[in-house]
N, C-alpha and C positions, 0 to 999 in steps of 0.2 A: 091157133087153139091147140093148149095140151089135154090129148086124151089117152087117161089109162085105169087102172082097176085093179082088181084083188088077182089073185091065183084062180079062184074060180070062176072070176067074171059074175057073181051075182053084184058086187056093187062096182061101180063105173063113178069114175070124175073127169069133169073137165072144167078146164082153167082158160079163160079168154082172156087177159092181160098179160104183163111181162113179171116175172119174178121179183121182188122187192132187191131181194141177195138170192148166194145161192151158198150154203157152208155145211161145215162137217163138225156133228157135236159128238163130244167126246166123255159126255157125262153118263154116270154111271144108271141113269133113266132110258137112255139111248142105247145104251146097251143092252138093257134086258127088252128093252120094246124091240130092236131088231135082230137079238141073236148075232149081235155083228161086234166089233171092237168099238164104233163110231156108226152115227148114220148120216147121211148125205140129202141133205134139205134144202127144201126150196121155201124162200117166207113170200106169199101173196098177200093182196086183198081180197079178206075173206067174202067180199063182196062180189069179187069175179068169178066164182068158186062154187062150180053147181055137183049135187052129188046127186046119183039114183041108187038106190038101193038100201038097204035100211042097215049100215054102219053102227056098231055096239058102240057105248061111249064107256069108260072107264074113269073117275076123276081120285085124281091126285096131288097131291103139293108136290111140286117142282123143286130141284135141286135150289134153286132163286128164290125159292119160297111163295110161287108164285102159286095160284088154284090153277089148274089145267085140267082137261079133258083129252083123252086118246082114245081114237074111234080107229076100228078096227072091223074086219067080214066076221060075222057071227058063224061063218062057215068051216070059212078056211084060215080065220085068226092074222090076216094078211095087215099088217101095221099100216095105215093110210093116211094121218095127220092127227094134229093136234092143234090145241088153240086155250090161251089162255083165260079162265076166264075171271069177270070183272067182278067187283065186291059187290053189284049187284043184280049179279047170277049171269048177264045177259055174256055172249062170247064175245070176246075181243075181236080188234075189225086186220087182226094178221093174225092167219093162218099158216103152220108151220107143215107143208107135203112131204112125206115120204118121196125123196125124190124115183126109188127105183118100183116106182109102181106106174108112170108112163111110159104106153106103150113104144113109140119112135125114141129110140138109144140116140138119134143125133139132138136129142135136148140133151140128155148127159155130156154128150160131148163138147155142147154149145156154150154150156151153162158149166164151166170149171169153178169150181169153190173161191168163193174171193172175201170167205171168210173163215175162222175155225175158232169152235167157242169151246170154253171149260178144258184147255189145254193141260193145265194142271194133270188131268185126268188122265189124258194121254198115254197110252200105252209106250212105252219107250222104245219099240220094235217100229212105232209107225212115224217116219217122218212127216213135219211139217211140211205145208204143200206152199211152194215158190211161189212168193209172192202174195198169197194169199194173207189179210188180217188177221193177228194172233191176240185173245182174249184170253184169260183167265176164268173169268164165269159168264156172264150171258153176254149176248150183242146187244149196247146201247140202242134200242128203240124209238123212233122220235115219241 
């Protein structure tokens, strides 16, 4: 089981299955939701995927044009997942986690990106990571 949470700890998740994938998006959504160049995500099912605390949701069209939601601490603004959601309303059954919000660092380590989407984007400073799958816009979903 992955457990971890916001900066202040009022909201908490935990993930009882294994990561769908685990990659690095590089789009320019990702940017502003982590303050980072890229953010480092894990895609579950959203079905494994229990949350406490009461996460703000924010919705948006996606760089893919997709409707999405990004929930987030009402406190400490701590970016926590997102999740597409369906043309009728309900959320998509893959959940996309902020990967650096669980707590035990040997899942980061476990879990090396074996994908990286919206490359285009890509900051020209950051290399691609060896090995890992190189997209242009989203990761084909079944």
């Amino acid at each position: 089981m992955a457990v971890g949470g916001c900066f202040c700890g009022k909201v908490r998740v935990e993930y009882s299955g294994q990561p769908l994938a685990s990659a690095l998006c590089h789009c320019l959504d990702c940017r502003k939701l982590t303050g980072s160049p890229y953010s480092y995500n894990f895609l579950v099912k959203s079905a494994e995927l229990h949350v406490s605390g009461s996460p703000k949701e924010v919705a948006k069209t996606s760089d893919s044009g997709n409707a999405i939601k990004n929930y987030f601490c009402p406190d400490c603004g701590t970016p926590l997942f997102g999740r597409k959601i369906k043309s009728n309303g309900d959320s998509d059954e893959t959940t996309v986690v902020r990967a650096g919000i669980f707590d035990d660092s040997r899942i980061l380590h476990e879990r090396t990106p074996v994908v990286e989407i919206y490359t285009e984007q890509r900051l020209k400073w950051v290399s691609p990571i060896e090995g890992a799958d190189q997209f242009t816009g989203m990761l084909p979903l079944p």
